[in-house]
Structure formats: C-alpha cells, structure tokens
C-alpha positions in Angstrom: 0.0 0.0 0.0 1.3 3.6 -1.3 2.0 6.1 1.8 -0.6 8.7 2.7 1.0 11.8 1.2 -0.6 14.9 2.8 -2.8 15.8 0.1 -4.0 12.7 0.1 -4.6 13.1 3.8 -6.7 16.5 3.2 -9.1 14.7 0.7 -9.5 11.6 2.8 -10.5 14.0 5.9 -13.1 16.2 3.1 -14.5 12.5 2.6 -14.7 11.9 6.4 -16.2 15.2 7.4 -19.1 14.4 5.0 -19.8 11.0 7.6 -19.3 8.2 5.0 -19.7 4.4 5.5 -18.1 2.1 2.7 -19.9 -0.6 1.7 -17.5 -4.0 1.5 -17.7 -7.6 2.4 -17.5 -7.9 5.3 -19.3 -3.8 5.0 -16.7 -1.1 6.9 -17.5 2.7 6.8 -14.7 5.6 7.0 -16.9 8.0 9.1 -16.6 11.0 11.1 -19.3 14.0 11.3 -19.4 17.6 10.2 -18.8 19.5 7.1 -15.2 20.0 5.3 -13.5 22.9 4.0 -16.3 25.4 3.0 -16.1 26.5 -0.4 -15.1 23.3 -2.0 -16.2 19.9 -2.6 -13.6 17.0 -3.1 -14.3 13.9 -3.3 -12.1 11.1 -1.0 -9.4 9.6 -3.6 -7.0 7.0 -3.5 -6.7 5.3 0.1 -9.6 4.3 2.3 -7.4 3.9 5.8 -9.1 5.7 8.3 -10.7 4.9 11.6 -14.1 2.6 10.4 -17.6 1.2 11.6 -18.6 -2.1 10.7 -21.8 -2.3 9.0 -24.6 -5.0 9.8 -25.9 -5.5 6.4 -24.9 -9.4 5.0 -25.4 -10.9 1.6 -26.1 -14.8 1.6 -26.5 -16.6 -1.9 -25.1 -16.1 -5.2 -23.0 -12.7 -4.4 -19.9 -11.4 -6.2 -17.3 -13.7 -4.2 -19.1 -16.7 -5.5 -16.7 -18.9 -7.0 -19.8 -21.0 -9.0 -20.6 -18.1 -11.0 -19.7 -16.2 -13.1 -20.6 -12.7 -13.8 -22.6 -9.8 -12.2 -26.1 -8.2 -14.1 -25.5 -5.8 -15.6 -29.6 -3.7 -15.6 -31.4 -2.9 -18.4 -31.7 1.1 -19.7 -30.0 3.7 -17.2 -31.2 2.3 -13.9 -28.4 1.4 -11.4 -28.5 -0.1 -7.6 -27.9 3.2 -5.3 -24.3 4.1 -4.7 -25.2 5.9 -1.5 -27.9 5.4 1.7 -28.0 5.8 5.3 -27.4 3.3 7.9 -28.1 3.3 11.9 -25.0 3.0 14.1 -24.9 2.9 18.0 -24.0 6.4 20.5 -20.9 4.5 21.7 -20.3 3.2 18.2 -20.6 6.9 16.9 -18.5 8.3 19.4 -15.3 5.9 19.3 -14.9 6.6 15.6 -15.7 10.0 16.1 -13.1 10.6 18.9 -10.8 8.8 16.4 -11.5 10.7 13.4 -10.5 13.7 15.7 -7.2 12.3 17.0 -6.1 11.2 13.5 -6.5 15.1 12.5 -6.0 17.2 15.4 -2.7 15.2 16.3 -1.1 14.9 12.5 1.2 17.9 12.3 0.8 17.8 8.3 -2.5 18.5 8.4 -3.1 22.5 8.1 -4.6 24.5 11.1 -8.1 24.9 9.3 -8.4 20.8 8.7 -7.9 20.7 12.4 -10.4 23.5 13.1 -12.8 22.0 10.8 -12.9 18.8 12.3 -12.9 20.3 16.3 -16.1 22.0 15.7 -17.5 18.8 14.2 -16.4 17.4 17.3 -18.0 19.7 19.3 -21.6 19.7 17.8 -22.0 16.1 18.7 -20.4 16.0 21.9 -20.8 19.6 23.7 -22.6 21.8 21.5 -26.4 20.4 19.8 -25.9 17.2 21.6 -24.5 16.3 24.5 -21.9 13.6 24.3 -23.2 11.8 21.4 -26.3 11.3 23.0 -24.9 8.3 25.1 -27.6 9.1 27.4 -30.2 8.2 25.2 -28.3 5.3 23.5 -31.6 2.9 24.4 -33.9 5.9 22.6 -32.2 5.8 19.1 -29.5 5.9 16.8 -27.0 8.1 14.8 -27.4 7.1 10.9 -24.5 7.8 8.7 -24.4 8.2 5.2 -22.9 4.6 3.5 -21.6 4.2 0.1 -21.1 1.4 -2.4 -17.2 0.8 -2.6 -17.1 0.2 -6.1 -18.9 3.7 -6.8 -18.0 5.7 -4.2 -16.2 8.2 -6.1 -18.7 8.4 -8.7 -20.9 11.5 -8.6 -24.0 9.0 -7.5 -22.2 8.4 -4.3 -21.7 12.0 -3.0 -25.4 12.9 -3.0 -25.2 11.2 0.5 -24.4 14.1 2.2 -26.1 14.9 4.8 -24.5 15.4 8.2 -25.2 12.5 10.6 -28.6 12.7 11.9 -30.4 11.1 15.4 -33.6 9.4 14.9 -35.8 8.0 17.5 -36.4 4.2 17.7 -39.4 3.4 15.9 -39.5 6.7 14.0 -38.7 6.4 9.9 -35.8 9.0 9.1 -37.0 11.8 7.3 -34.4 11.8 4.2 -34.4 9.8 0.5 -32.1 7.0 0.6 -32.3 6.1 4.1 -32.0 1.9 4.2 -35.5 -0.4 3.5 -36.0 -3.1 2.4 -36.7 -2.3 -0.9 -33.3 -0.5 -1.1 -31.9 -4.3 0.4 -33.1 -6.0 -2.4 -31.7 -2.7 -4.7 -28.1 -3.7 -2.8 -28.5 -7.5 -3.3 -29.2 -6.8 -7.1 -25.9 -5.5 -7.3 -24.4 -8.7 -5.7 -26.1 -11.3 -7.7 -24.1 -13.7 -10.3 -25.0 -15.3 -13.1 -23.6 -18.2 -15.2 -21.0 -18.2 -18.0 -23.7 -18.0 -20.9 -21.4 -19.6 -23.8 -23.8 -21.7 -25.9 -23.5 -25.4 -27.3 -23.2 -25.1 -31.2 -23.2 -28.0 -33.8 -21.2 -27.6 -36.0 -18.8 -26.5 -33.0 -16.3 -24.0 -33.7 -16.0 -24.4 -37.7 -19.3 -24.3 -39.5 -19.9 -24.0 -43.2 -21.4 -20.8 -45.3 -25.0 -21.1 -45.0 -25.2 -24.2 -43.3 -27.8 -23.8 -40.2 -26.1 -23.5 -36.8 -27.8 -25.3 -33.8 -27.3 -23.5 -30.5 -28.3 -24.7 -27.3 -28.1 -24.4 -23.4 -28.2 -27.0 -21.1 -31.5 -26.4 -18.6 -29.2 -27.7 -15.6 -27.2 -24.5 -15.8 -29.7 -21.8 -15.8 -32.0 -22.0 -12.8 -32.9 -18.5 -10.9 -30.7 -17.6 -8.8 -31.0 -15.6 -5.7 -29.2 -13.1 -2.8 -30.9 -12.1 0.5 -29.4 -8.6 2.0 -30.0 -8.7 5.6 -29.4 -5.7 8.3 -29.6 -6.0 11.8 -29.2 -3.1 13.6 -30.4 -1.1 17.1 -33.7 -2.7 16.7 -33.7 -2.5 13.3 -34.1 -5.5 11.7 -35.2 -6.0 8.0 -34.2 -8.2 5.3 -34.9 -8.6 1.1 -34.2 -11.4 -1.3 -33.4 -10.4 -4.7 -33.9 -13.0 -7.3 -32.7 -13.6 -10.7 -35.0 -15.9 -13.4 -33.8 -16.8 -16.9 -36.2 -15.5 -19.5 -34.5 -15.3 -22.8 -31.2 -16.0 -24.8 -30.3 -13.1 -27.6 -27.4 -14.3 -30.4 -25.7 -12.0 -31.8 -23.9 -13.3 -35.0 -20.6 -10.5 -34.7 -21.7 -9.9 -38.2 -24.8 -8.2 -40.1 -23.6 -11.3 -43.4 -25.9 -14.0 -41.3 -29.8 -15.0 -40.5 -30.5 -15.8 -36.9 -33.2 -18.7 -35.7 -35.7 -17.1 -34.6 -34.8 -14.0 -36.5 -35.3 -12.0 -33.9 -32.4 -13.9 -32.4 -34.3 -14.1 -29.2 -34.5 -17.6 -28.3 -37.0 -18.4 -24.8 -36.5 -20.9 -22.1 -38.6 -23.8 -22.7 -40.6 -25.2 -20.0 -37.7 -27.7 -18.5 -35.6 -24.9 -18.4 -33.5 -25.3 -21.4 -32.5 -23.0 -24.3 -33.2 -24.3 -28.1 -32.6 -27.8 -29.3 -29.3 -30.1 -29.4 -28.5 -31.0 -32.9 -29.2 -34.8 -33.8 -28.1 -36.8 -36.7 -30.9 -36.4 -38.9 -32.0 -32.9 -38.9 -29.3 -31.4 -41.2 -32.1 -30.0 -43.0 -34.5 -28.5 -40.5 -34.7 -25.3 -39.3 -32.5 -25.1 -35.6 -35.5 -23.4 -33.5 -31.9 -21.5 -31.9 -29.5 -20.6 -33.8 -27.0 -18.9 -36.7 -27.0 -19.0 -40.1 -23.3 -17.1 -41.4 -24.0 -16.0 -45.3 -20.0 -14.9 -45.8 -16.6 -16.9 -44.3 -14.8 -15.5 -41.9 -11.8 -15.2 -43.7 -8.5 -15.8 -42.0 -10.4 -14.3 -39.0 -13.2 -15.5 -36.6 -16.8 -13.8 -36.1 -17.6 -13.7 -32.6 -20.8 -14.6 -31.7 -22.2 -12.8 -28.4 -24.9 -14.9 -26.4 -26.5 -12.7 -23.8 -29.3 -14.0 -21.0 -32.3 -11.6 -19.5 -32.6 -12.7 -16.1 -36.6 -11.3 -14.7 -35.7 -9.9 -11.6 -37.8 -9.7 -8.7 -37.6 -9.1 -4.5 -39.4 -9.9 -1.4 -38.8 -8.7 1.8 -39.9 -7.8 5.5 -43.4 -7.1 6.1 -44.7 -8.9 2.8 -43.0 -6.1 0.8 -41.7 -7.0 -2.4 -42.2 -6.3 -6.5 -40.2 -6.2 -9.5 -37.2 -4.8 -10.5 -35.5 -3.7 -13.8 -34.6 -6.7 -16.1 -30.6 -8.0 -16.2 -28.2 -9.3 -18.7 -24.9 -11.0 -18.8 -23.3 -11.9 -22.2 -20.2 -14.0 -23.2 -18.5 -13.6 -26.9 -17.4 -17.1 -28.6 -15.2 -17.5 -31.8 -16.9 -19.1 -34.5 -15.2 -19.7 -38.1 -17.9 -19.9 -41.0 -15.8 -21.2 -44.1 -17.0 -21.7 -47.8 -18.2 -25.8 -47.8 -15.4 -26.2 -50.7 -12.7 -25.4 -48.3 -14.0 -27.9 -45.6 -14.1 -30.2 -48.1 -9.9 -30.1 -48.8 
C-alpha cells in the first residue's frame, strides 16, 4: 500500500467530514461528522485507511465472491442499484470513531490548522454543542445514521449525494431523508451482488461451421435455474431483510456480423418449459430449421466472427413485512469465436 501523502490526507479527511460508510464484504465505513472545508467539494481519492464502523448488512446466496458463478447483471436502460444510503449505528459506536477521526487530524502535524479547526467543531456539535456527548444518554432511545456508500462507486458522482451530516432518529421513527436503508433498497443492494452463469452456448457444428449451413445452438436447462441473494441488516432494533432473485427469461445471439440469419430472426430464443434454451442437434436434422441458432451468409476469412450470447434474467424481490415487486430486467453476455468457411474449403 502507497504512503498517505498529505494531500491525500486532506481529501481523505473532506470525505470523512461528510460521515461516509463504505460498503464491502464484510461492509466497513470511514466516518466522522461535520462538514469539510467550506467552499469546495472534493471527493475522497486513493486510500480508504481511516478509523471505520462495521456495518450490519450481509449478503447470503449467489453474491460477487461466489466462485460458481460467473458474472454480475448488468440492468437494463439507465437504472443502477444506489451508490449511497444511510445506515443506523450505535451512540458508543458513533463516538469511538468519532473521537478517532478527531485524534487522527488534530494530532497529524501535516495536516493544516483549518483541517484541524474544521474537524474540532464537528467534534464539538456532537459532543458539547447540539448534543450532549453523542447522546450516550439516550443510546436505548435511538440511533445516529451515517451516510454509507457502495465501494465500487463511491467516487462516482451518484455516491456524493449522500451528504447529509449524521442525523439522530428516534427508535421506531422512519428517518426523514431519500435514501435512508429499507428493504426495498436491500433487495436494490443484493441486485448488485447477484451472479450469473457463464452463458457460452453449445453449437453444432462446433467451432468451424460451413457458409450457410444452419447452426444449432443450445443451453443446457441444468445451468440456468434463478438464482437468488438475501441482503440482511440487523441493527439497534432494526431488523429488516430482502431477497433479490434472478430468473432466466430469454437468450439473444448475436452473429458478430450483419452477413448472417439468426433462428428465430429475432435472435431471441425463450426458455422452454424444463428450463432449457433451443434444441441439441441430432443426426438427422441437417435440414431443418434449428428453433436456436445462426445462419453465417460470408466466411470469416482468415479471422473469426464472434458470436455474443446474452441472458435476461426477470428480476424480482421480497422482503420484511410482505413487501416486495419487481425490478428492472438483467443481462450478462459472453463472446465465442466461431469460423464460418466456404463448404469447398472444408471439403480439402
């Protein structure tokens, strides 16, 4: 890991004044309160060292780290899972990482005198000025929630809109602010954890196929079954869960050139009923029409085309309180070479 140089240092402390949580696995935050240094906005960058809270929220099932999958959804038109929410933490919890945001500033003689100003009156507003001590008090009444960001977006734009300063909320009372965690926003998160299978498609002929010569394509049903994350967060009193699944729908081929007819020619194949894509090739059916797959009109050349089979996954959730509903379709795709050659060469 590179040293903290200390401009590095003065955006990582802009990025903790804002009261950030970084989503992970196992989920960590870099969090402190307050604002940063007024008349700019920079975004953390490079290093995420800090003091941390551990976030509640688990993922069981089919999530990134799977090692039988293998690739995330990617979600249909310009909808994304959100890169930022707010989480509940505990007064002690709130404090400890507080106090040790403050030390790591306050006592770092690189950082300049208006860092460390900044971040003793952020100090001060929880513990001796609007509240009293972090409201450790009061720690059976409610919690402190912190604004939390997806790790693998949290310098996009999406992730900064988190900023409000952290907030107390009563137990039992919903926080007044967009983005604060729900289910529905758990089953949002899981989306973004689910894996799919490798979508590479049987073909007959495999490989090497012939100009014009019909193409089977095929999946095999015991490959593509729905598959499923639950997004769990137990927190204060809080405890709510989602599952996110993921159902097959529909293969698309793509031929990698605009020289070739597609079965159907839509070149959206569905899943039949046992869960299978199209039809294996048999001896005997040279002739009939593949109800999946490729027709190339042109050879390849020297080169290969590559043929791209994407899978919609139908994507729904459930969660606490019977909640639950539907959620924007997914795709994964995989490219495969495929040489069409004139049937006079194949015949050398």
């Amino acid at each position: 890991m590179h040293a903290m140089t200390p401009q590095r240092r003065l955006l990582l402390v802009a990025g903790i004044a804002v009261g950030c949580v970084v989503l992970a696995g196992p989920v960590h935050a870099d969090v402190a309160p307050g604002g940063g240094n007024e008349g700019s906005d920079p975004k953390p960058e490079g290093s995420r060292s800090g003091q941390t809270l551990e976030s509640r929220i688990a993922f069981s099932g089919s999530v990134k780290e799977s090692d039988s999958a293998s690739g995330p959804l990617v979600p249909a038109g310009d909808w994304t899972p959100p890169a930022c929410w707010y989480e509940p933490y505990s007064a002690d919890e709130f404090a400890k990482t507080t106090e040790a945001g403050y030390d790591l500033v306050a006592n770092d003689p690189q950082q300049p005198n208006y860092a460390k100003s900044a971040v003793a009156q952020n100090r001060d507003y929880y513990k001796d000025g609007k509240y009293k001590n972090y409201n450790k008090d009061k720690a059976d009444e409610g919690s402190w929630w912190v604004a939390t960001r997806d790790p693998d977006r949290w310098l996009s734009d999406e992730a900064q809109k988190c900023n409000k300063q952290p907030f107390w909320v009563k137990n039992g009372e919903t926080p007044n602010v967009e983005n604060a965690v729900t289910p529905e926003m758990l089953a949002q998160l899981a989306y973004n954890r689910v894996k799919v299978p490798d979508t590479k498609v049987s073909l007959a002929p495999a490989n090497i196929t012939k100009v014009n010569l019909a193409t089977w394509a095929w999946l095999d049903r015991a490959t593509f079954k729905p598959v499923s994350v639950t997004a769990q967060l137990n927190a204060n009193g809080l405890s709510i869960q989602a599952t996110t699944t993921a159902k097959p729908v529909s293969l698309k081929l793509e031929p990698g050139t605009a020289d070739a007819e597609t079965f159907p020619a839509s070149g959206e194949c569905a899943f039949n009923a046992d869960g299978s894509i199209g039809e294996p090739y048999a001896k005997g059916k040279a002739d009939d029409i593949p109800p999946c797959g490729v027709t190339y009109l042109r050879s390849s050349g020297d080169t290969a085309f590559h043929l791209k089979a994407t899978i919609t996954w139908q994507i729904s959730w459930t969660g606490t309180g019977g909640a639950g509903g539907d959620l924007p379709n997914g795709t994964f795709g995989t490219t495969q070479d495929v040489t069409a050659q004139e049937a006079q060469a194949l015949n050398r």
